[in-house]
N, C-alpha and C positions, 0 to 999 in steps of 0.2 A: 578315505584320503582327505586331507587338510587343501582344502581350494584354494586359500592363502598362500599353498607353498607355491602354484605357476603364478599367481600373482607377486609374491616374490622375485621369481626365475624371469618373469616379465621384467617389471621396476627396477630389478636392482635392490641388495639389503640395504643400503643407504637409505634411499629412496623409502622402500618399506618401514623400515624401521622409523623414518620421519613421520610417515603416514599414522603411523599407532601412537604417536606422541601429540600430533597434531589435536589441537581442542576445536571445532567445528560448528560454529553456529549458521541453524537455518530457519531462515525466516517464512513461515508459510508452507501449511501442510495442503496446499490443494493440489489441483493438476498436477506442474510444475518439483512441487515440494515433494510426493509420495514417490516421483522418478527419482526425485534427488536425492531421496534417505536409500532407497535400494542401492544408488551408482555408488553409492560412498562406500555403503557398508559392502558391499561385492571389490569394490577397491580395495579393502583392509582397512578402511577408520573406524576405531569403536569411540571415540570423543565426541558423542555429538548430542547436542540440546536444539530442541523443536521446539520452536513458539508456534502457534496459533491460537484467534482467538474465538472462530468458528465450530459449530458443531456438528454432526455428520447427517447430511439430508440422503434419501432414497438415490434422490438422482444422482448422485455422485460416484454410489457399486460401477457403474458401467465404463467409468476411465479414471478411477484412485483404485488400483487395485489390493492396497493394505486394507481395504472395509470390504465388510462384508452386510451380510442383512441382519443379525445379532449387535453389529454398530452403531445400529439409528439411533440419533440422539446422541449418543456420546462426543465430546470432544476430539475433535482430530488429532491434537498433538499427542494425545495420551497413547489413543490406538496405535499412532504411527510408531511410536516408541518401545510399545509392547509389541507391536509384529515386526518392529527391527532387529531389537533383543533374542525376536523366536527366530530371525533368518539370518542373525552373525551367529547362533550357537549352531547352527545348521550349517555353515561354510565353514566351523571351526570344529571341527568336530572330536579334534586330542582333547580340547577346553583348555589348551596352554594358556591361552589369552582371556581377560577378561573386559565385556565391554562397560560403556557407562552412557549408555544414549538416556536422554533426559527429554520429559515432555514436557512444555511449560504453557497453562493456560492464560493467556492473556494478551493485551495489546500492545503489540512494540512500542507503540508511540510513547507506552508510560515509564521504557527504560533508558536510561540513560549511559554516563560514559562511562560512570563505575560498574554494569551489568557489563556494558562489551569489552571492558577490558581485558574481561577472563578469557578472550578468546583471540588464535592466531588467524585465521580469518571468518569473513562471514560470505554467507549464499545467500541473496535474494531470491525467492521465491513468490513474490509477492501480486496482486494482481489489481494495485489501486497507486495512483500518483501520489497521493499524499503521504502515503506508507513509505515510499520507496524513496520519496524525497526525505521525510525525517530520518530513516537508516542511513540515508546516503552522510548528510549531515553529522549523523554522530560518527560515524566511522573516522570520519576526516579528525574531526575533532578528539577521537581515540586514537590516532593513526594506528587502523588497522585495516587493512587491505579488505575488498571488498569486491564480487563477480556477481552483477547485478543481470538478471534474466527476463525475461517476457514474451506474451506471443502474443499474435489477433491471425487467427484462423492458419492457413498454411505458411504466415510468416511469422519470423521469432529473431531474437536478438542475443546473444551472452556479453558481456562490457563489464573488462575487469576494471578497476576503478583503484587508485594507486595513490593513496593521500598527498597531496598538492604537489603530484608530479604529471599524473596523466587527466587526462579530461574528467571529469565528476557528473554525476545528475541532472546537475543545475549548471554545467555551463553552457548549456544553449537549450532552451522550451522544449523537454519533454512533449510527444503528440498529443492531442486530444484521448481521452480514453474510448475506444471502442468497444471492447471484450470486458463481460463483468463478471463476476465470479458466484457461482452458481447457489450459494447461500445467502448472498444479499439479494438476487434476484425471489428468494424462494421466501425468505422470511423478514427481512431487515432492510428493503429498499428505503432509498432515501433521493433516489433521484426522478426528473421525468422516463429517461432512457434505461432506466432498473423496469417499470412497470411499461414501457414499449415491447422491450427485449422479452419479458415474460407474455407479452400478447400476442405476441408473435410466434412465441410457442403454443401458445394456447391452439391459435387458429392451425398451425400445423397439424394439432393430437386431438382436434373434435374434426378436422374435415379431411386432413391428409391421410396418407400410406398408413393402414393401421398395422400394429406388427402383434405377435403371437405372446401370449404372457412369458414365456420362455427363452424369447426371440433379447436380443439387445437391440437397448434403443438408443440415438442419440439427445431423444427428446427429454427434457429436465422434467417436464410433468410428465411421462409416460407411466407415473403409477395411480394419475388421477385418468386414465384414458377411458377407464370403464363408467366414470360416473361420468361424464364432460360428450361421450360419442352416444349419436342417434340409434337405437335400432333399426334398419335399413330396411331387413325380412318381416319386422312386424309391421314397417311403417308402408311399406309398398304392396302390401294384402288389404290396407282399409280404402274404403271409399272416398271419395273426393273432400266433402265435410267433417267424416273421421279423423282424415287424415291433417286437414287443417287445424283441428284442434286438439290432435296428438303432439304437432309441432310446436304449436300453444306453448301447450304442457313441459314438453320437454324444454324447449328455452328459459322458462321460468323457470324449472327447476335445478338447470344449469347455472342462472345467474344468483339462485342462493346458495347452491352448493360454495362456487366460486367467493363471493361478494361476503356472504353472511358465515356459512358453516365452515369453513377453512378460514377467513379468518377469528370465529369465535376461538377456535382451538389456538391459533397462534396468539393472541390476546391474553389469553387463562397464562402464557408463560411470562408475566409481567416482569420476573430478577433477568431476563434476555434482553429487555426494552430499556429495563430504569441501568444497566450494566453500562450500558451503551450510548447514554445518556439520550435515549429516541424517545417520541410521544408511544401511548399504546395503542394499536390499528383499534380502528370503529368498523364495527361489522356493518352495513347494511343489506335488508334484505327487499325485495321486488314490493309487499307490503310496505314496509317504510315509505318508498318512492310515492306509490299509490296516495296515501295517506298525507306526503310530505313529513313523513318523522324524520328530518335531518336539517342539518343546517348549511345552507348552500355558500360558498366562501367564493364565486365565480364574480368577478368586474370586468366588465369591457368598456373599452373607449367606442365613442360616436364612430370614429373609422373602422374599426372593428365590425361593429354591428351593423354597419354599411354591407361591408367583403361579409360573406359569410365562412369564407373559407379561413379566415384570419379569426373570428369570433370564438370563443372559450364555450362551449356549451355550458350549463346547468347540467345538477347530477340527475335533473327530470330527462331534461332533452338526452342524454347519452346514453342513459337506459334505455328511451327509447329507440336510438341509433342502434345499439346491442342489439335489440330484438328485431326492429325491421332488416337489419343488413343481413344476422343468423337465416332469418326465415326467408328473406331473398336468396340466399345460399343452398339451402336445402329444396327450397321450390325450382327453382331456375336450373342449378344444377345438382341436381339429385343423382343422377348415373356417376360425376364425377368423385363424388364424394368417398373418401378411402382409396382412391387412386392415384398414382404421382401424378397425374395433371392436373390436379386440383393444389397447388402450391402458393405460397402469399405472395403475391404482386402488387408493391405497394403502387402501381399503376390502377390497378382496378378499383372502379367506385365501391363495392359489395367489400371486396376483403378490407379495402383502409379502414371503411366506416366500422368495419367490426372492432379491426386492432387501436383504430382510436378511441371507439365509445370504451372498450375492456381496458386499454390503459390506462382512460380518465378513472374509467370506475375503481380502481385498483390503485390509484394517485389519492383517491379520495376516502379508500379504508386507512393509507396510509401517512397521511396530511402531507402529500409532498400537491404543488401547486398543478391546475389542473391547464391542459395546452389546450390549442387550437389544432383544426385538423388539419393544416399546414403545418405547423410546425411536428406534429407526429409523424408528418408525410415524411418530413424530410429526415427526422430524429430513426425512423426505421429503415428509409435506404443506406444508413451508416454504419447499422450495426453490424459487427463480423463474431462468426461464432465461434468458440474454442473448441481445435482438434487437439486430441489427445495423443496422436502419432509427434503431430510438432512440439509438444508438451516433452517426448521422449528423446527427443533427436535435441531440443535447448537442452535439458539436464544432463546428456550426455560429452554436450561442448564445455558444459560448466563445469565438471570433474575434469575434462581435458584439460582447460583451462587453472585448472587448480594443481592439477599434478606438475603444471611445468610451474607456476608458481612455486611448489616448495623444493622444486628441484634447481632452480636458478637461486633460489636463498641455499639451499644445501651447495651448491660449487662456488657459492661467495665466501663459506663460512671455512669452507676446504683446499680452497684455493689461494694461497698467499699474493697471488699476484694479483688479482682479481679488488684486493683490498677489505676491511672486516666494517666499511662505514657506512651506514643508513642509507645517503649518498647514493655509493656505488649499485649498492645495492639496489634502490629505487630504480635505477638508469640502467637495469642489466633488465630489471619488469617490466621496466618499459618497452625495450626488444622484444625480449621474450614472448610477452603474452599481447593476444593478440584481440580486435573489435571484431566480432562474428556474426554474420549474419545469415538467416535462417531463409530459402527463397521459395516460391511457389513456383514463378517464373527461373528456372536453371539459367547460370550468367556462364554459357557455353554447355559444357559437360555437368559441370557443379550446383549442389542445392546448398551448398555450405561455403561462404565468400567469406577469409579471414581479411583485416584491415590493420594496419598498424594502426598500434594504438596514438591518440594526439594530444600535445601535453595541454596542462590546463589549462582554461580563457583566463588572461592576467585580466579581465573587467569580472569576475566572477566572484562574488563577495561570502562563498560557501566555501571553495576552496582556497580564493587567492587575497583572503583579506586578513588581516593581522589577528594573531587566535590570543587572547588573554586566558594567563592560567593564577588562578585565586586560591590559596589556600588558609584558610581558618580554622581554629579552633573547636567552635559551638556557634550552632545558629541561634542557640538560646539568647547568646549574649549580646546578639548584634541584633537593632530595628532597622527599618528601612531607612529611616533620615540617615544615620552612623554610616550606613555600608554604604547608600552613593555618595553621600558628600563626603565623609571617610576616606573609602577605597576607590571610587569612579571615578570622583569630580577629582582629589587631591594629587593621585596618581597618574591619572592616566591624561590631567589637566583639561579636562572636559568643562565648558560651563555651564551648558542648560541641557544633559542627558535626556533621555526616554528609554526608558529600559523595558523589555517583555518580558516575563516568563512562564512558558508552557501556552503562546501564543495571545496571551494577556496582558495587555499594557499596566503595567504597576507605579510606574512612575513618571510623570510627565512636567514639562517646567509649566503648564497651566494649573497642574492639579494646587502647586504652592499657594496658589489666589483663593483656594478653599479651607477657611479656617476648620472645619472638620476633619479634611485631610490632613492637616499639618498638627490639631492636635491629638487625634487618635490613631487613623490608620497607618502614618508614616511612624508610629514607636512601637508598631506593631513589630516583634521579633519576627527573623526570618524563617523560622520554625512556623509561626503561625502563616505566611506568606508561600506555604508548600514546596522551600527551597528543601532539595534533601541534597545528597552526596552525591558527586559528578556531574548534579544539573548544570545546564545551559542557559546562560539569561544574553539575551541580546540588544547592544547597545547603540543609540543612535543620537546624533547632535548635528540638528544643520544648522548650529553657530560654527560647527566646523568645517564647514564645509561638504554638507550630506554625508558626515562619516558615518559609518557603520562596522561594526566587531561582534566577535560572540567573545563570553567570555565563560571557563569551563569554573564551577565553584567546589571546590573538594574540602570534607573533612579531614584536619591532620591530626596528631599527637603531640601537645608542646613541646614537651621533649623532643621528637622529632625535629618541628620548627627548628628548634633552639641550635639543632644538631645543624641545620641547613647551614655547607658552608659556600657553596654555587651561587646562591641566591641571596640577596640583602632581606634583611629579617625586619619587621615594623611591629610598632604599640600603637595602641590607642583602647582609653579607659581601660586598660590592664592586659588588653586580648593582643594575642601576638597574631600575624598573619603576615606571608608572603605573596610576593606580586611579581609574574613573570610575561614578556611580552615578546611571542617568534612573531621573527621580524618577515615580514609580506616576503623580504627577495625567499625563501625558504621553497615557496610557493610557486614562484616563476623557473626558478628552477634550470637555467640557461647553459650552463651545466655544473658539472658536482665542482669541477677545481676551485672554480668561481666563488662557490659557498664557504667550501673547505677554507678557502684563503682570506674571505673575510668574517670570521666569527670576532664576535663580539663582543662586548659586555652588554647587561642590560640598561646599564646607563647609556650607551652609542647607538641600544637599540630603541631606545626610548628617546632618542633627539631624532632617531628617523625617523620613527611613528609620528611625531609631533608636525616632523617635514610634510610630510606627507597629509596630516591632518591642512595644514598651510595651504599644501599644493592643490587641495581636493584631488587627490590621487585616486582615492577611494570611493567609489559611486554604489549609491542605495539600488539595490536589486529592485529590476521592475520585474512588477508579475505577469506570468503569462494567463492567457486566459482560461487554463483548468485548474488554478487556483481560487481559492475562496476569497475574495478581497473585502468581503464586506465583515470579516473573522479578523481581518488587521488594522490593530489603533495606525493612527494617523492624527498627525501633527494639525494640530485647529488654529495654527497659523494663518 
C-alpha cells in the first residue's frame, strides 16, 4: 500500500497536492536536519535540497539516524539525500511519483538571493548564530518565508519568520550560544567553549560510567574510550610502586594519544582546514613539552600573575596540571572511577584542573587563545548538551508549522473573499502560524507552549529598513568608482557612503585620501571585486544621519531592462541599469489597507527614503555580544 494515500485522507488533496509542488529548502543536516528530511519526506514532499557543509564523525550514529558506520567521512548532505531518496521510494511504493531531493555540499553563508529564490520556503536547521543570522538576512531580502528551529538540551524553540511582517532573527539579540554541534567540537573548533565542551567529554569517557562496545552512548568520544580508560583489573593486582608508575605510563600515553596522534591524523586532511579558511592543528606531544619544542603564545598581566586563579598557564604549566589532577584522580579516587559518582563537577579542584589544563591543551593544537582556570570554570558551568529526543519533538513543530503555512496560502488563493494580495496574505501567517516553544519545565500540563507570533521591531535595520533593489547588465563593465558614485551616491543621494561586501568594507569616504586606492583599486571591475548575482552589499552614511540599507544587486538581460515598464530605466557610459527602492512603511506593516491605499511611485518613494534619511529614522544596528565585531569595518571617524 502507498502511505501517501492516509496522508492524503489526512491533509486533504488540496493540501497534498501543494505539498508535492512545494520546493523545500533545508538548511543543516545534523541533529535537528536528519528529523527534518524524515518529517517531510513521510509528509509527502519530494522537493527538497540539503545544504551542509560538515562531514560524518562516529559520534554522530548514535542520534542522526540516516548514518550509519560505512558513512564516516562522507558528507552529511549527500548521505541524507541518498537515504531520503531510499525512504520516499519506500512510502511510495506504486512509484507514481517521483522525487528530487538534492544534496548540496557547502556553506550557506556563500549563497545568496538568487540560490534562494528557487525555493517557496526554507527550514532552519542550523546549530551556530552567525549561520542563522545570515539565512535569516537573505530570506527577508528574497521574501521567502522562513521557520527557524534550535534547541540547548531539553529546551528548543520553532519561529516562523514572515518577511517584514512578523518578528526576524535579528530583532531582538539572539542568546548566547550554549550547545555546539558535534563536528566543530570533534574536528574544526575555533572557540575557547568548542575545546571546554570536548573536555568535558573527555573527563566523562576516561573516568565515568563506562558502557559496553554494543551499548549506545551519549558520549561524542566514546569510540576513543578504549584508548583514553585505565585498566582497573590490571592496575589494582600491581604493588604500591608498580602501580605508580603504571599510572605514569598511562597518562602519558593518554596525553599523546589525545594532544599528538589524533591530531596528526586530523592535520594530514589539510583541503578541510584551507576550505574553511582555519589555520592546520599542531600536534604536540608529552616529549615536545619536555624538551620545550613548541612555541608558547601565553601573556599575562601583573594582576593576573598576582590571582592565580585569573593567570593563563604555559602549555608547560597545563600539561603538567593534565598529569597531576589525572593521577590525583585515579589515586584518591580509584574505586569511583567507571561509576555514576564519579561525574564532572566543575566544583571540584581535581576534575576542573583536568578539564582546564585538556582544554588549554586542545586550544593550543588548535590556535584558539588559551584561558585562565577561571574563566574555564565558568565557560564549563554553561555549557548544555544536545538531546536528540528534543531535536525530534523541534522538527516535528517545524512541519507543523509548515503545513499550516501552505494551507493558509492555499485558502488565500481559493478564497475570493479572503483576497489574492501579498498583503493579506502575510496578515493571514501572521495568525496562523505560531512562536513554539519547546520546555523541560511543563507550563501546566504542556511541554509544547505556542505564542502568537509579533510583528517586527520597526528599530530593526534587517527587516525594517528600506531594501534597494539594483539591476545591471555585466559586472564586467562597471568599476568600483562608476557603481558608487554612478548608482549609490547619484540615486540614492548619498554623500560619503561605506559600502560592505561579504562582510568586507570596500568602500569608505577615507579610502578617497589614498591615491593607490583611487588609482587602481576603485577601477577595479565588479567582477574582480567578487560581486556575483543576487549578492548583498550593505550601505551606510552617517552624513546621513547613521543611515543604513542593503541593497540586493542582480544580473539582467538589456533586452529585458529595456522591456522594464514598472520601473524607470538609466544610462551611464553605454550600460543600462535599473534602480528600485521598497519603501520602510512595507515593513511596519500596521495593517494591509493602510499599504494597499498608499502605493506609490518610486519617485514618492524615493522623497520618503530621503525624509527619512533627514529624519535619522533609520538607526545603525548595534551588535550584540555573540557577534564578531572585530570582523566589522568601522567608520575612522
Amino acid at each position: 500500500m502507498n502511505l501517501f494515500e492516509n496522508v492524503k485522507k489526512v491533509l486533504g488533496e488540496e493540501l497534498f497536492f501543494k505539498i508535492q509542488l512545494a520546493k523545500i529548502l533545508v538548511v543543516g543536516a545534523g541533529g535537528i536536519g536528519c528529523e527534518l528530511v524524515k518529517d517531510l519526506i513521510l509528509s509527502g514532499f519530494s522537493n527538497i535540497t540539503i545544504i551542509d557543509m560538515d562531514g560524518i564523525d562516529i559520534s554522530n550514529l548514535n542520534r542522526q539516524f540516516f548514518f550509519r558506520r560505512k558513512h564516516v567521512g562522507m558528507n552529511k548532505s549527500t548521505v541524507v539525500a541518498l537515504e531520503a531518496k531510499k525512504l520516499f521510494n519506500k512510502c511510495n511504493s506504486d512509484n507514481h511519483k517521483v522525487s528530487n531531493i538534492v544534496g548540496i555540499v557547502g556553506n550557506i553563508m556563500d549563497y545568496n538571493t538568487e540560490f534562494f529564490s528557487q525555493f517557496d520556503v526554507v527550514l532552519n536547521a542550523l546549530d551556530n548564530i552567525s549561520a542563522r543570522s545570515y539565512v535569516n538576512k537573505i530570506c527577508i531580502a528574497s521574501n521567502i518565508e522562513l521557520i527557524d528551529s534550535g534547541s540547548a538540551g531539553y529546551n528548543g524553540q520553532v519561529h516562523p519568520i514572515i518577511p517584514r511582517v512578523s518578528r526576524c532573527y535579528e530583532c531582538y539579540p539572539p542568546p548566547t550560544q550554549k550547545t555546539f554541534p558535534v563536528c566543530t567540537i570533534r574536528s574544526v573548533p575555533d572557540k575557547p567553549q568548542h575545546s571546554i565542551a570536548w573536555s568535558k567529554y573527555l573527563f566523562d569517557i576516561v573516568f565515568g560510567v563506562r558502557h559496553d562496545e554494543k551499548e549506545d552512548s551519549d558520549n561524542i568520544l566514546s569510540d576513543i574510550s578504549k584508548k583514553v580508560q585505565i585498566d582497573l583489573d590490571s592496575l589494582k593486582q600491581l604493588e604500591k610502586n608498580e602501580a605508580s608508575e603504571y599510572i605514569e605510563n598511562y597518562i602519558v600515553n593518554m596525553f599523546n594519544f589525545l594532544f599528538y596522534s589524533e591530531i596528526t591524523l586530523l592535520a594530514n586532511n589539510q583541503e578541510m582546514y584551507i576550505s574553511n579558511n582555519k589555520k592546520i592543528p599542531i600536534p604536540i606531544s608529552w616529549d615536545d613539552i619536555q624538551r620545550k619544542n613548541y612555541i608558547d603564545r601565553v601573556i599575562n598581566s601583573e594582576d593576573d600573575l598576582v590571582n592565580s586563579e585569573q593567570k593563563v598557564f604555559s602549555i608547560k604549566e597545563n600539561a603538567e596540571l593534565f598529569f597531576n589532577s589525572a593521577r590525583k584522580i585515579i589515586i584518591n579516587r580509584m574505586n569511583e572511577i567507571g561509576t555514576a559518582s564519579l561525574c564532572f563537577d566543575k566544583d571540584n579542584k581535581d576534575a576542573m584542573d583536568f578539564v582546564s589544563a585538556a582544554s588549554n591543551l586542545r586550544s593550543y593544537n588548535f590556535h584558539i587563545p588559551l584561558q585562565s582556570r577561571w574563566s574555564c570554570q565558568s565557560i564549563a558551568g554553561s555549557i548544555v548538551p544536545a538531546v536528540a529526543s528534543t531535536n525530534a519533538i523541534v522538527s516535528g513543530v517545524q512541519i507543523a508549522q509548515l503545513l499550516l503555512m501552505l494551507k493558509s496560502k492555499l485558502s488565500s488563493l481559493t478564497n475570493p473573499e479572503a483576497g489574492n494580495s501579498d498583503c493579506s496574505s502575510n496578515n493571514k501567517l501572521l495568525f496562523v502560524n505560531k512562536f513554539v516553544w519547546i520546555r523541560s519545565i511543563p507550563m501546566g500540563r504542556f511541554i509544547i507552549c505556542p505564542e502568537s507570533l509579533e510583528k517586527c521591531n520597526p528599530k530593526c535595520l534587517i527587516c525594517s529598513q528600506v531594501l534597494v533593489k539594483i539591476k545591471i547588465v555585466s559586472f564586467d563593465k562597471w568599476n568600483l568608482m562608476e557603481f558608487v558614485k554612478g548608482i549609490i551616491c547619484q540615486h540614492l543621494k548619498l554623500s560619503e557612503p561605506s559600502v560592505e561586501l561579504n562582510g568586507k568594507c570596500i568602500w569608505d569616504p577615507d579610502l578617497l585620501e589614498d591615491d593607490h586606492f583611487i588609482k587602481y583599486s576603485s577601477q577595479r571591475s565588479l567582477i574582480n571585486w567578487k560581486f556575483s548575482d543576487g549578492c548583498i552589499v550593505s550601505i551606510t552614511d552617517f552624513s546621513c544621519g547613521e543611515f543604513q540599507c542593503d541593497a540586493i544587486i542582480n544580473i539582467c538581460d538589456e533586452n529585458i531592462i529595456k522591456s522594464e515598464k514598472d520601473f524607470q530605466t538609466y544610462e551611464k557610459n553605454g550600460e543600462l541599469f535599473t534602480i528600485t527602492i521598497e519603501s520602510s512603511k512595507t515593513s511596519s506593516n500596521d495593517s494591509c489597507s493602510d499599504y494597499l491605499s498608499s502605493e506609490s511611485s518610486d519617485d514618492e518613494i524615493l522623497s520618503e527614503f530621503q525624509g527619512n534619511l533627514d529624519n535619522s529614522s533609520i538607526r545603525k544596528r548595534s551588535f550584540n555580544a555573540s557577534e564578531n565585531v572585530e570582523n566589522t569595518p568601522k567608520k575612522r571617524r
